[in-house]
FIVO-466836 format. One record per residue: z, y negated, x of N, C-alpha, C, CB in turn. Coordinates in pm, whole numbers, plus 50000, padded with zeros to 5 digits. Each point is the difference from the previous one (the first is absolute). Glycine has a CB too. Layout:
<rs>
@n_w = Z; n_v = Y; n_u = X; ca_w = Z; ca_v = Y; ca_u = X; c_w = Z; c_v = Y; c_u = X; cb_w = Z; cb_v = Y; cb_u = X
...
</rs>
This chain:
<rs>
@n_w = 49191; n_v = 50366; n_u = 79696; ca_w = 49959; ca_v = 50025; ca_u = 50137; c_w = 50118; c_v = 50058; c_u = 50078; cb_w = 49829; cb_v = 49813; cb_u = 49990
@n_w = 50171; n_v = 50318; n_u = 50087; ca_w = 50092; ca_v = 50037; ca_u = 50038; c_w = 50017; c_v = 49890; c_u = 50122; cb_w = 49975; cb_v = 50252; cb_u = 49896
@n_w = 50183; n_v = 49708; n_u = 50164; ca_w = 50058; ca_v = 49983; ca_u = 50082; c_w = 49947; c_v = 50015; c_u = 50146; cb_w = 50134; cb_v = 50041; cb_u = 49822
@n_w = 49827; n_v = 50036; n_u = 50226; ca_w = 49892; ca_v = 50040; ca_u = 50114; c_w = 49888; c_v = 49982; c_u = 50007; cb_w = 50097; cb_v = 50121; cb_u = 50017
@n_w = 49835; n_v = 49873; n_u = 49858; ca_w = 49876; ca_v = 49963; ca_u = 50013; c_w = 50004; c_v = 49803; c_u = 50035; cb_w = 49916; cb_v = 50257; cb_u = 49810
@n_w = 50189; n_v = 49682; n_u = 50130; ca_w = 50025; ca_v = 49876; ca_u = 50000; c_w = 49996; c_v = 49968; c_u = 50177; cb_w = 50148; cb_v = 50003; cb_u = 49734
@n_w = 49934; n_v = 50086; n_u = 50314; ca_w = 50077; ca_v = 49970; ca_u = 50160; c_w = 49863; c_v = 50011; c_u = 50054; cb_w = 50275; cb_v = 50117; cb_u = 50027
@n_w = 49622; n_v = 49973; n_u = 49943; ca_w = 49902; ca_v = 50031; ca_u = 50063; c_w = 49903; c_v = 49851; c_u = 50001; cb_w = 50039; cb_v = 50282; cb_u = 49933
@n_w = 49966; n_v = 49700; n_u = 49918; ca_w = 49915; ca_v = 49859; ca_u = 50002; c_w = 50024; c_v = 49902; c_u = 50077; cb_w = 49976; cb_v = 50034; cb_u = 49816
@n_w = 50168; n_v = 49933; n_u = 50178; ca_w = 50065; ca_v = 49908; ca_u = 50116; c_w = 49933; c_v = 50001; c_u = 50136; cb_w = 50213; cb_v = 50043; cb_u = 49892
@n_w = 49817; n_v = 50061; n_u = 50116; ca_w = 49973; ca_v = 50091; ca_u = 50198; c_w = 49831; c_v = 49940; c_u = 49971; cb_w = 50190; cb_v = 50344; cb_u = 50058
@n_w = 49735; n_v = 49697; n_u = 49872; ca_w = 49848; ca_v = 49957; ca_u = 49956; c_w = 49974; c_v = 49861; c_u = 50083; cb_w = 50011; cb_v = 50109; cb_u = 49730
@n_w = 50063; n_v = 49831; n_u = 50142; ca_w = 50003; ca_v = 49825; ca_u = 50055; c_w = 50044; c_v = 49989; c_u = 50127; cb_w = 50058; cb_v = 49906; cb_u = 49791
@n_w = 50013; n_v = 50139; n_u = 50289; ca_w = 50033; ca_v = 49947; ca_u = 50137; c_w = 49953; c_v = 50065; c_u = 50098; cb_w = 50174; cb_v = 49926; cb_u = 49929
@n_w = 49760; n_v = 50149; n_u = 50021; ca_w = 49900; ca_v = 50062; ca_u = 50144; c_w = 49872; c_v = 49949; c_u = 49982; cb_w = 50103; cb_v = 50233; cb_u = 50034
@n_w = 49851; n_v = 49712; n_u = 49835; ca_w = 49881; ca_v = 49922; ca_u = 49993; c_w = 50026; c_v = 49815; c_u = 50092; cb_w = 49943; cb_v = 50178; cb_u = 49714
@n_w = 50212; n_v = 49811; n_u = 50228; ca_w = 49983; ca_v = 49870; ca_u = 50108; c_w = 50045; c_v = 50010; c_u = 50113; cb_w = 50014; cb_v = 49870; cb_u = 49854
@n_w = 50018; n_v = 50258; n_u = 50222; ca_w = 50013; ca_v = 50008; ca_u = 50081; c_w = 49855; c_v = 50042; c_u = 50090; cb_w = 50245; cb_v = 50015; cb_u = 49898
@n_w = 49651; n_v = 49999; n_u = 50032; ca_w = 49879; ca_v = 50015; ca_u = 50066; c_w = 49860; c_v = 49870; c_u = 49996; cb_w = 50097; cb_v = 50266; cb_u = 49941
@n_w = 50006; n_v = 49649; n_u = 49967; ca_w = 49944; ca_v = 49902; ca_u = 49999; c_w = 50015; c_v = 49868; c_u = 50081; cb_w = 49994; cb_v = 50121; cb_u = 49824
@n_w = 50190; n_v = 49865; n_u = 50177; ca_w = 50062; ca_v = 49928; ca_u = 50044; c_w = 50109; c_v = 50008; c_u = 50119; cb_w = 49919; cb_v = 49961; cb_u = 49792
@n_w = 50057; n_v = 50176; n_u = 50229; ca_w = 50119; ca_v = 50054; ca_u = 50130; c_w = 50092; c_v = 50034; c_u = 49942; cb_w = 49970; cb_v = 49868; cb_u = 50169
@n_w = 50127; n_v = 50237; n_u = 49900; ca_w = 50117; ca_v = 50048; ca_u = 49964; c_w = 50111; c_v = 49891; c_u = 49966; cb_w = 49927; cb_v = 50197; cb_u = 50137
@n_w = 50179; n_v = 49830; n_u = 49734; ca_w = 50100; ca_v = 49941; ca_u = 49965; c_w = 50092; c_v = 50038; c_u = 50146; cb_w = 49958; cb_v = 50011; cb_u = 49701
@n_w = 50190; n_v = 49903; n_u = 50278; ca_w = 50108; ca_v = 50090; ca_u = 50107; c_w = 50052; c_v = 50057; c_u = 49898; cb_w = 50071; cb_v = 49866; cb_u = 50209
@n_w = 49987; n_v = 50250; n_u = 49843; ca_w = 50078; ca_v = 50128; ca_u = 49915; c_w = 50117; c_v = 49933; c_u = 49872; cb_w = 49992; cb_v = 50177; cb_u = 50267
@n_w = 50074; n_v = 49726; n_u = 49817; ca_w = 50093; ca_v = 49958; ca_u = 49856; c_w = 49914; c_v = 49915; c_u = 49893; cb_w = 50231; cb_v = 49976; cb_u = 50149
@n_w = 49649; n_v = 49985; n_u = 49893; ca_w = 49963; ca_v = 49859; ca_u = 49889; c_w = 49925; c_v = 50101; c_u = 49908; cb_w = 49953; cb_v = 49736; cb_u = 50162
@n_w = 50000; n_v = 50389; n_u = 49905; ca_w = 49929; ca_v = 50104; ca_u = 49913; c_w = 50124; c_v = 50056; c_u = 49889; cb_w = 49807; cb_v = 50082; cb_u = 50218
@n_w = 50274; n_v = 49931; n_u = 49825; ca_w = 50134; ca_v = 50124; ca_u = 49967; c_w = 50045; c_v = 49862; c_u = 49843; cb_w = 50147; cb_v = 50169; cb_u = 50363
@n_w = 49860; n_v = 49744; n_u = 49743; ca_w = 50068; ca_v = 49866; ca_u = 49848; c_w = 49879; c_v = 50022; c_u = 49868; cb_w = 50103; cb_v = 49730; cb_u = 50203
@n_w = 49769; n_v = 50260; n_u = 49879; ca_w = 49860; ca_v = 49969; ca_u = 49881; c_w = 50053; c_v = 50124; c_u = 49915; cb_w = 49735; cb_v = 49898; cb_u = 50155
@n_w = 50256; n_v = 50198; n_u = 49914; ca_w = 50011; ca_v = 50146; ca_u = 49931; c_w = 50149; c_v = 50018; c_u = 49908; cb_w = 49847; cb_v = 50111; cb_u = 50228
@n_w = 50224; n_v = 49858; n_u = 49786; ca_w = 50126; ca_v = 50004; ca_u = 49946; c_w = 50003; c_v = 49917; c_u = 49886; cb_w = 50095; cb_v = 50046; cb_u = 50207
@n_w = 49835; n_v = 49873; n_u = 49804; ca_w = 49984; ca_v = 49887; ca_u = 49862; c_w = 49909; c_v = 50047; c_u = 49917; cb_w = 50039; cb_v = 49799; cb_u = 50113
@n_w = 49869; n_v = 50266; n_u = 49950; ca_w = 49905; ca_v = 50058; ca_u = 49888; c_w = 50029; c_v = 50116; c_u = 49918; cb_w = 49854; cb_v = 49918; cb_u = 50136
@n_w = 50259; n_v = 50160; n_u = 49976; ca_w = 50044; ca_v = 50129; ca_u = 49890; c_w = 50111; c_v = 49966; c_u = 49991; cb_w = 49883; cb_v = 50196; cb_u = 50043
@n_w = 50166; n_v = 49687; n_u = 49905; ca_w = 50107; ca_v = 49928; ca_u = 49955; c_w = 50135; c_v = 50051; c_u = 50019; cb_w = 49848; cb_v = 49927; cb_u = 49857
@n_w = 50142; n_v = 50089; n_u = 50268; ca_w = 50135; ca_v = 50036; ca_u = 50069; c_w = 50031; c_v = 50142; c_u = 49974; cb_w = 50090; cb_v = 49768; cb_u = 49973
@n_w = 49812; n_v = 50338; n_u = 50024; ca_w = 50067; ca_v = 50131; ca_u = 49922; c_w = 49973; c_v = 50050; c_u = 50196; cb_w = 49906; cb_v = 50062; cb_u = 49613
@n_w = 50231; n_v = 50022; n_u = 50411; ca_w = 49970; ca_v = 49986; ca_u = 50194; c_w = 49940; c_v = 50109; c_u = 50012; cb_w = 50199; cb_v = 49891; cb_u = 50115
@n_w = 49777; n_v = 50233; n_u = 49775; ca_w = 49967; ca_v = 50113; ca_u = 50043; c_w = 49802; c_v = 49989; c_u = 50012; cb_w = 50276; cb_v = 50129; cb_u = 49874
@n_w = 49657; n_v = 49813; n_u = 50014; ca_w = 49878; ca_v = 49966; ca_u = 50023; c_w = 49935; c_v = 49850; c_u = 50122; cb_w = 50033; cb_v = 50135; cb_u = 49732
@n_w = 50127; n_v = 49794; n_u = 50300; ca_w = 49942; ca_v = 49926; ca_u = 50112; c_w = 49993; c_v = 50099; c_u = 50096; cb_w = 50082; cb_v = 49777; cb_u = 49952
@n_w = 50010; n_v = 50269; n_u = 50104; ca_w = 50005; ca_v = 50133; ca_u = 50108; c_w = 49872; c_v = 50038; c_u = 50029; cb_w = 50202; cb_v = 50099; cb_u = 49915
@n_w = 49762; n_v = 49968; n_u = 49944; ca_w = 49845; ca_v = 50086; ca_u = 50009; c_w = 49926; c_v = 49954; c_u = 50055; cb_w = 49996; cb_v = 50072; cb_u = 49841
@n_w = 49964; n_v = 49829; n_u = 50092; ca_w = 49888; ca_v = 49844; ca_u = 50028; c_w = 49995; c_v = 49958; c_u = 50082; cb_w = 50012; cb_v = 49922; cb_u = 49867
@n_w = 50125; n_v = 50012; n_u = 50242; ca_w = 49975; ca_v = 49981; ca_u = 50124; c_w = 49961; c_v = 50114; c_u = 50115; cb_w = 50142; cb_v = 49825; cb_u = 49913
@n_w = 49912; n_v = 50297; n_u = 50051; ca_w = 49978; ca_v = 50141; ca_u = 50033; c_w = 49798; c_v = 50019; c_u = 50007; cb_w = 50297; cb_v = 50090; cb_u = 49844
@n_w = 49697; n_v = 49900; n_u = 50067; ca_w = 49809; ca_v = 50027; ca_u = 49954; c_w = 49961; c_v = 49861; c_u = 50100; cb_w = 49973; cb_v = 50110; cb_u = 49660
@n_w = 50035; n_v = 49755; n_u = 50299; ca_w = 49992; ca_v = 49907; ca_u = 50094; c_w = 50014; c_v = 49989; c_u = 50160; cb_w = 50054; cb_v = 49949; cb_u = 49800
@n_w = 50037; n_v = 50096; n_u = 50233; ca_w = 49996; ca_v = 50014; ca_u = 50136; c_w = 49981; c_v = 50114; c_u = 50056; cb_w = 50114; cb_v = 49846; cb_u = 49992
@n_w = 49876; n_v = 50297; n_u = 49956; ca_w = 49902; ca_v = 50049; ca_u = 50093; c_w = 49826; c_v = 50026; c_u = 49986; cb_w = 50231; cb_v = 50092; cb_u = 50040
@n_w = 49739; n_v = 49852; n_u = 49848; ca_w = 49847; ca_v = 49977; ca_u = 49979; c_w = 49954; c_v = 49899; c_u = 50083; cb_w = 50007; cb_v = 50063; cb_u = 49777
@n_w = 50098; n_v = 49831; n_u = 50263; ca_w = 49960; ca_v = 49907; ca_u = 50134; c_w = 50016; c_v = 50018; c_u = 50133; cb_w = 50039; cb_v = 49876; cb_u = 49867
@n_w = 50123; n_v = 50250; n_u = 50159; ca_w = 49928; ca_v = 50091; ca_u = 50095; c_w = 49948; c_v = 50078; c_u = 50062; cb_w = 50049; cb_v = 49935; cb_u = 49964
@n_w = 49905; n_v = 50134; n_u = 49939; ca_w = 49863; ca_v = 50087; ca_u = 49989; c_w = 49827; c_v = 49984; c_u = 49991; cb_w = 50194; cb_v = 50070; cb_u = 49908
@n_w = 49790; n_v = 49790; n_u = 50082; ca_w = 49933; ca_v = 49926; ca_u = 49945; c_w = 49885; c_v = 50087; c_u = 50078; cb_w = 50146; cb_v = 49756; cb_u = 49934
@n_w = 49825; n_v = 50233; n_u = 50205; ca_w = 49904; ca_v = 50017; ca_u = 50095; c_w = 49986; c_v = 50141; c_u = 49958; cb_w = 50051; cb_v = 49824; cb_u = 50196
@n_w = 50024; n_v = 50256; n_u = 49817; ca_w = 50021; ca_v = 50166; ca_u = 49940; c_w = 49898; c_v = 50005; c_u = 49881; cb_w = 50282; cb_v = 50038; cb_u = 50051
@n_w = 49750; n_v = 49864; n_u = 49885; ca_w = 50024; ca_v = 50053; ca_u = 49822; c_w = 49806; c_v = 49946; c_u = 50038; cb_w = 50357; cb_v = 49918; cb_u = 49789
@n_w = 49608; n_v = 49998; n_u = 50245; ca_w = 49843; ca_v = 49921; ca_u = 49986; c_w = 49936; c_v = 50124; c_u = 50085; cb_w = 50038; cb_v = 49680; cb_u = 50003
@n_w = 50005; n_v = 50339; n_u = 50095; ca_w = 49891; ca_v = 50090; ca_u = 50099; c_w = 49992; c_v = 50124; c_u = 49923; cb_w = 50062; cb_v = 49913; cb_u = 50249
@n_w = 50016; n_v = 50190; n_u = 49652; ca_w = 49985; ca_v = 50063; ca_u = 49900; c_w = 49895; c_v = 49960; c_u = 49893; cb_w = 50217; cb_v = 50045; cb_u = 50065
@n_w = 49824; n_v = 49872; n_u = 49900; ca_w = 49863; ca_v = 49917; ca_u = 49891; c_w = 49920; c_v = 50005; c_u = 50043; cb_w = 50064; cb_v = 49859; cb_u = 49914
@n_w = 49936; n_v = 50036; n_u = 50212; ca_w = 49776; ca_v = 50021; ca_u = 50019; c_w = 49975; c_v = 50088; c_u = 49987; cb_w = 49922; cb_v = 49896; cb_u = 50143
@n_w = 50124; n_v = 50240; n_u = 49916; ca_w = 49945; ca_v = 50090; ca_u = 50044; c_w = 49982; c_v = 50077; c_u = 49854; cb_w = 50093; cb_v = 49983; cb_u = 50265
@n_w = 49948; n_v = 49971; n_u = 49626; ca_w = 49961; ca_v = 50049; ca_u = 49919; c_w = 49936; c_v = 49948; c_u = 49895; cb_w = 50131; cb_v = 50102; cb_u = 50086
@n_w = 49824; n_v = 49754; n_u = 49930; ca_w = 49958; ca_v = 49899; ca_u = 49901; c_w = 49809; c_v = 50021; c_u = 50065; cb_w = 50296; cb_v = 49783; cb_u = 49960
@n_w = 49650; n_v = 50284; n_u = 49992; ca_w = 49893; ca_v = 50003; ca_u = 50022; c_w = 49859; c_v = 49916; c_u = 49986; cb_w = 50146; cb_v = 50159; cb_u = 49979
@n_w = 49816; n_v = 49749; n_u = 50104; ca_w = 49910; ca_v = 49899; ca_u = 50027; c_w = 50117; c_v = 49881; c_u = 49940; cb_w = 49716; cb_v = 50140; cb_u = 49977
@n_w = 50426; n_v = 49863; n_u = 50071; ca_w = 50031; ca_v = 49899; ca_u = 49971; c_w = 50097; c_v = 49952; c_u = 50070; cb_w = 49918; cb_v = 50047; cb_u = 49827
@n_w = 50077; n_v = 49825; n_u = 50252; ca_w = 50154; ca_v = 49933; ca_u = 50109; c_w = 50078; c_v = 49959; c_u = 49956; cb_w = 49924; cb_v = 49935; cb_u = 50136
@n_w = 50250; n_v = 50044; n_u = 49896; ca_w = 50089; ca_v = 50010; ca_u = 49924; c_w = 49976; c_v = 49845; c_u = 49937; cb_w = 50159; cb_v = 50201; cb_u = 50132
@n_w = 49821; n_v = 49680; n_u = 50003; ca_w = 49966; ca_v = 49888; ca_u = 50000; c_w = 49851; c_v = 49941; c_u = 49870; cb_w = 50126; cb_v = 50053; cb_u = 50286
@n_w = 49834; n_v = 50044; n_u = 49676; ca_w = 49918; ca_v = 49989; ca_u = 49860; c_w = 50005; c_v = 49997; c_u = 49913; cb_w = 49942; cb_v = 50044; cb_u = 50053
@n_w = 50186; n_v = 50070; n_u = 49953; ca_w = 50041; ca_v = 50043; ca_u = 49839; c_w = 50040; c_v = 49874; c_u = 49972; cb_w = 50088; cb_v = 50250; cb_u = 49993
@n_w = 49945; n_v = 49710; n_u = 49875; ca_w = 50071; ca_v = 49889; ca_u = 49898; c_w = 50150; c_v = 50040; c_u = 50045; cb_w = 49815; cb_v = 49984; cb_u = 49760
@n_w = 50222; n_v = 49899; n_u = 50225; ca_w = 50159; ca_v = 49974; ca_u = 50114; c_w = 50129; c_v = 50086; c_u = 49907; cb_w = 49936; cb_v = 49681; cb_u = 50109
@n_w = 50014; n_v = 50340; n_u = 49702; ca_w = 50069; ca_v = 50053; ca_u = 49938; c_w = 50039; c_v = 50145; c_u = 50039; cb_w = 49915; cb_v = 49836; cb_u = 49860
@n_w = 49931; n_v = 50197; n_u = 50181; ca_w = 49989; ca_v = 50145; ca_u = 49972; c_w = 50029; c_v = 50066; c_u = 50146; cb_w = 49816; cb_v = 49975; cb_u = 49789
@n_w = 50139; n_v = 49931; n_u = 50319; ca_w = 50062; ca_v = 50037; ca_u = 50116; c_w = 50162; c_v = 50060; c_u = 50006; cb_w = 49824; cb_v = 49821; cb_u = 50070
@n_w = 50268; n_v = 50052; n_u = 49897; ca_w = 50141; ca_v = 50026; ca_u = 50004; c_w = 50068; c_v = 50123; c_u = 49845; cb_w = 50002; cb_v = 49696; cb_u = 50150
@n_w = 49917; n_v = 50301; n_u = 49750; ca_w = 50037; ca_v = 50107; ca_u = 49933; c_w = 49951; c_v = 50148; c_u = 50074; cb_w = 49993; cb_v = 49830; cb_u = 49786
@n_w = 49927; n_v = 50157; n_u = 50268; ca_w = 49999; ca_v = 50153; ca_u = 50131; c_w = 50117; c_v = 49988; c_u = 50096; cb_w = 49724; cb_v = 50014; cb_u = 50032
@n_w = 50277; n_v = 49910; n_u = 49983; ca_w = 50115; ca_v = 49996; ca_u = 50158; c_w = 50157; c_v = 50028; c_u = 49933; cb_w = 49848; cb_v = 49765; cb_u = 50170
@n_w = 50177; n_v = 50196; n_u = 49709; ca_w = 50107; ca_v = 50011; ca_u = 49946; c_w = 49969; c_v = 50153; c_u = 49941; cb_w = 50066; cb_v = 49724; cb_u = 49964
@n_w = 49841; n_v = 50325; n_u = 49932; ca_w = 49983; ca_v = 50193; ca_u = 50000; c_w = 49973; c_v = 50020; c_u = 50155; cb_w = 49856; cb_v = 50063; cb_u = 49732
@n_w = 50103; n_v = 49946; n_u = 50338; ca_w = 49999; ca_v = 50033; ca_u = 50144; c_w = 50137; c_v = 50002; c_u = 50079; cb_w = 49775; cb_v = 49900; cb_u = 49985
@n_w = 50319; n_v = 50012; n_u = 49980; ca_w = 50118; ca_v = 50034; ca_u = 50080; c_w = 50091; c_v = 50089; c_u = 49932; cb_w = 49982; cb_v = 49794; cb_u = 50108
@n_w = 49981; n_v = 50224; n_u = 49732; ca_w = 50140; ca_v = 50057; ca_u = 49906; c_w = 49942; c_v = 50144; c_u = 50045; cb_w = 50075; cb_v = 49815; cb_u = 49742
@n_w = 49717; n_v = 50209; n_u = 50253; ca_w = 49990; ca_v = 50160; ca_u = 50060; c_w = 50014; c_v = 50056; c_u = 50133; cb_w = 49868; cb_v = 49990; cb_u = 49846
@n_w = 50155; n_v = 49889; n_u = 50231; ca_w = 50025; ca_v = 50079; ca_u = 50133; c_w = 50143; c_v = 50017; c_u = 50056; cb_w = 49782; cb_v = 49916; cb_u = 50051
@n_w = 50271; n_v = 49974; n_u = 49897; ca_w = 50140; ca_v = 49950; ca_u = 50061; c_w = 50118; c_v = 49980; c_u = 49936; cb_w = 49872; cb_v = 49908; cb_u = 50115
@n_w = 50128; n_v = 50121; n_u = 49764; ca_w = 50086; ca_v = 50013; ca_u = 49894; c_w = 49998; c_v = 50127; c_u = 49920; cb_w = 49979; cb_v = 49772; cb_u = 49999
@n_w = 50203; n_v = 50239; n_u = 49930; ca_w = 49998; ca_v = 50106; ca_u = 49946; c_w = 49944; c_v = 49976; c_u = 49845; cb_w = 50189; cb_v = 50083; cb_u = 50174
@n_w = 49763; n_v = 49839; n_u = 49743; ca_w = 49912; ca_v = 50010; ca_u = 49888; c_w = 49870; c_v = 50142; c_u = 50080; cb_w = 50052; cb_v = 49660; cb_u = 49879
@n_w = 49977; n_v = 50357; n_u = 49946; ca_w = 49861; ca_v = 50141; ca_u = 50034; c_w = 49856; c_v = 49908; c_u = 49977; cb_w = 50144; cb_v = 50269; cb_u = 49861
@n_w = 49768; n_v = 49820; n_u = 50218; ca_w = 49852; ca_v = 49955; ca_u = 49985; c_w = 49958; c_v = 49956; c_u = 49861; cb_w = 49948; cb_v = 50160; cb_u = 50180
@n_w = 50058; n_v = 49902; n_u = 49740; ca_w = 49938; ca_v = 49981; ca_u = 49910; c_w = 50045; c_v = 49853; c_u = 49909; cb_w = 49963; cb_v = 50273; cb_u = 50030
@n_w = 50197; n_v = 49733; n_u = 49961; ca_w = 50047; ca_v = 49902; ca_u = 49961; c_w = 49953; c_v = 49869; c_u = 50058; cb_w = 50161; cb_v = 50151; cb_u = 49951
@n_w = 49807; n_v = 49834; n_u = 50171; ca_w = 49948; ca_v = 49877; ca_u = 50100; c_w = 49837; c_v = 49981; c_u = 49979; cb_w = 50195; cb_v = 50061; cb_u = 50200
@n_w = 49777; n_v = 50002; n_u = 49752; ca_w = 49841; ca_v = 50014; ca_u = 49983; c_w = 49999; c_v = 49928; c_u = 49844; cb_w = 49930; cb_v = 50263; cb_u = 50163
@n_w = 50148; n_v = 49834; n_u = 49754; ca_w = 49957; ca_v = 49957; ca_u = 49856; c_w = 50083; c_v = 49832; c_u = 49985; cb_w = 49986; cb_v = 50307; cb_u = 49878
@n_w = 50128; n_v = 49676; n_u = 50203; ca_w = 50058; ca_v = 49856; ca_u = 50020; c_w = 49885; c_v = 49874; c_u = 49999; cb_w = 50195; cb_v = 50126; cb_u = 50153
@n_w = 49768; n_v = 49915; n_u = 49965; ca_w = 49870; ca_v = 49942; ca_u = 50086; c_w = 49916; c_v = 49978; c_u = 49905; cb_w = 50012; cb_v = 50113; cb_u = 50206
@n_w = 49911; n_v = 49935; n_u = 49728; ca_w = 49907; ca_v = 49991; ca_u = 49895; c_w = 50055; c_v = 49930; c_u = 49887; cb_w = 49900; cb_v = 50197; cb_u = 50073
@n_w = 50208; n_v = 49809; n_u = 49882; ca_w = 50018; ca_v = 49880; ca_u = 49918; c_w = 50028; c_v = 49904; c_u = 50058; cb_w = 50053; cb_v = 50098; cb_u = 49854
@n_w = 50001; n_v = 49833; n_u = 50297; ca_w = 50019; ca_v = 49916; ca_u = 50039; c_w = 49838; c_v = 49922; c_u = 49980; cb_w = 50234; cb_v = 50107; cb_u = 50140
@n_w = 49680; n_v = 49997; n_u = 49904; ca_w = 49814; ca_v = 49893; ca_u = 50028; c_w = 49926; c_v = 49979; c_u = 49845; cb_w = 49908; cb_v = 50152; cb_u = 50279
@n_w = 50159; n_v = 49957; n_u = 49626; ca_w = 49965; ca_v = 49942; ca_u = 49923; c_w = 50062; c_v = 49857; c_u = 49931; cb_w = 49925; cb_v = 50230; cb_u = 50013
@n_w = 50210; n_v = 49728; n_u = 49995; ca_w = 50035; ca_v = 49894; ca_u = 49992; c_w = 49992; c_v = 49869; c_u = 50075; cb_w = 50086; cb_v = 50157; cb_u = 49912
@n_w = 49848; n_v = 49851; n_u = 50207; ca_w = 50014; ca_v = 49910; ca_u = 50059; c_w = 49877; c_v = 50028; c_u = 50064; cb_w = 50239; cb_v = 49954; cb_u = 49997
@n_w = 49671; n_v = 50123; n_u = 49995; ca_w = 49878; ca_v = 50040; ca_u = 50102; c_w = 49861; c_v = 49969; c_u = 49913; cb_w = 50147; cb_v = 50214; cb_u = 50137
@n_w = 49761; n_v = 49817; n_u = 49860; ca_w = 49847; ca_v = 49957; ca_u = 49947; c_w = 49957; c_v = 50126; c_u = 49906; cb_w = 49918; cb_v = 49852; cb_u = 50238
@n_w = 50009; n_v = 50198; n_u = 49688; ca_w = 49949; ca_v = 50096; ca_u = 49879; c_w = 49965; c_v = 50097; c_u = 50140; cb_w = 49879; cb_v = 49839; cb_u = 49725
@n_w = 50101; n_v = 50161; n_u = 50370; ca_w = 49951; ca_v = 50111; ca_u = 50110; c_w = 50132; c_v = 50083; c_u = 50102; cb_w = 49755; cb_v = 49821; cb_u = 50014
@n_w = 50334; n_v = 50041; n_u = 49982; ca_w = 50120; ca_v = 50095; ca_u = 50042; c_w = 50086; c_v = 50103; c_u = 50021; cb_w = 49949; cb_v = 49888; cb_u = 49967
@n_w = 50071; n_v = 50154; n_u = 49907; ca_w = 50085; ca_v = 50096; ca_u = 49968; c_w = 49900; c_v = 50125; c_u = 50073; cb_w = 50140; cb_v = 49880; cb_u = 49752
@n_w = 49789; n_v = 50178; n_u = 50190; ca_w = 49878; ca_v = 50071; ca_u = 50048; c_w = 49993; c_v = 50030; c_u = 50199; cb_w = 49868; cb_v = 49855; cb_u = 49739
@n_w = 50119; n_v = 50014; n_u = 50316; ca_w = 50022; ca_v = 49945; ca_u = 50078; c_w = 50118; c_v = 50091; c_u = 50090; cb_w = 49901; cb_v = 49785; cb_u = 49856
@n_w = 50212; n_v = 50161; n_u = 50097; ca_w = 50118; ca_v = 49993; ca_u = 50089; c_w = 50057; c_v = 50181; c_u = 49951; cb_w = 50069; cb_v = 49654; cb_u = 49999
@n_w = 49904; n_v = 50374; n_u = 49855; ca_w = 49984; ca_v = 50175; ca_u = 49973; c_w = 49950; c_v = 50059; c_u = 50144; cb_w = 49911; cb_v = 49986; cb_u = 49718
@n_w = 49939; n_v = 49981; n_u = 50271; ca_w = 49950; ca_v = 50115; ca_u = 50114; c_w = 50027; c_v = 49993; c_u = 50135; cb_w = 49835; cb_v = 50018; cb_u = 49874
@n_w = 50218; n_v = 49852; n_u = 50183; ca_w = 50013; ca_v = 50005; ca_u = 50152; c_w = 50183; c_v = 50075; c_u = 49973; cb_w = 49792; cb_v = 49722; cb_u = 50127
@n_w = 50316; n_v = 50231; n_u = 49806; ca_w = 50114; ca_v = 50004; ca_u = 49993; c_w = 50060; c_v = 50206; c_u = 50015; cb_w = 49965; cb_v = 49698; cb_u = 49838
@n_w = 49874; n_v = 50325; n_u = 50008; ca_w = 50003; ca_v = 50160; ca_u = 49997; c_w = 50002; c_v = 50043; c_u = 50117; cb_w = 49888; cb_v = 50026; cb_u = 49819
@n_w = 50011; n_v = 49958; n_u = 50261; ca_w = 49948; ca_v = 50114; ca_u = 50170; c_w = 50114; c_v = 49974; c_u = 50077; cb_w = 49717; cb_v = 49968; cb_u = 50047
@n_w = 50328; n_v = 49889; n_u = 49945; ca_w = 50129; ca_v = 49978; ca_u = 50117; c_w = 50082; c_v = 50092; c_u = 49909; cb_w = 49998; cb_v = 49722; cb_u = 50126
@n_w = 50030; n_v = 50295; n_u = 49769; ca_w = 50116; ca_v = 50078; ca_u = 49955; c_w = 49952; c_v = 50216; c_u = 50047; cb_w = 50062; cb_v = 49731; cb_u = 49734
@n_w = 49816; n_v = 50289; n_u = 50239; ca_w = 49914; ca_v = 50115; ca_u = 50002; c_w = 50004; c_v = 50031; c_u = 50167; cb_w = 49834; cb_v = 49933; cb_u = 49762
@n_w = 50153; n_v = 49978; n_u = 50317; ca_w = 50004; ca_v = 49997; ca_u = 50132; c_w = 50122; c_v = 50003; c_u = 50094; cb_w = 49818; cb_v = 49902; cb_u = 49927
@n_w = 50320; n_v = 50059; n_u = 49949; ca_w = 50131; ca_v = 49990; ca_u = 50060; c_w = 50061; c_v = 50113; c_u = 50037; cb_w = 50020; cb_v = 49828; cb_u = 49887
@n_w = 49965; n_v = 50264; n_u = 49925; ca_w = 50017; ca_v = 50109; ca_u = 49977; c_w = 49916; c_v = 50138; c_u = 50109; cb_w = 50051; cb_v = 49849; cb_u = 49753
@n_w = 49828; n_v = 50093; n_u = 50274; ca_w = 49947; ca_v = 50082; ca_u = 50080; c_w = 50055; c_v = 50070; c_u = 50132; cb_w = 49854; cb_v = 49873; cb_u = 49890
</rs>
């Protein structure tokens, strides 16, 4: 598993409990994260990097989604598949990762952690925000 895709999973997990359970504070996130990519500082960097601005972008990154999740509220989606958009949603709008890389990321994130409908799922809303960026 590449290295980034790992940091990404991390970032995964803490924006899921952060939508479950409220935001961490920045250092107790930065410690969680640092232990998980076992002290290597250049993929904590990233991670807290992807982490904190997918939380402050959050409102940005969702009002993009609805508007493209068709007959569907963000508050519906499955809590997995919600925050694996919001995390491809901040790397295509607000980060220098290219579209495509954040899209095809994204899709293995839901297939590992998301339901047999996911991937599919988080592909087509993730594509148009990427199709719509470029636009």
């Amino acid at each position: 598993m590449s290295t980034r895709r790992r940091a990404r999973e991390i970032v995964l997990q803490m924006l899921y409990e952060s939508d479950i359970n409220g935001t961490r504070d920045t250092e107790s996130s930065r410690r969680f994260i640092r232990s998980r990519m076992q002290g290597r500082k250049a993929l904590t960097d990233f991670a807290c990097d992807l982490l904190a601005g997918t939380l402050s972008h959050r409102d940005e990154i969702d009002e993009q989604l609805a508007k493209l999740a068709t007959n569907w509220t963000l508050p519906r989606m499955p809590v997995v598949d919600r925050n694996v958009l919001r995390l491809g949603g901040y790397e295509i709008l607000f980060s220098d990762t290219p579209g495509r890389v954040a899209v095809n990321e994204s899709i293995v994130l839901a297939k590992r952690y998301g339901d047999k409908n996911s991937p599919r799922f988080v592909n087509g809303i993730l594509d148009r925000l990427m199709k719509e960026k470029e636009a």
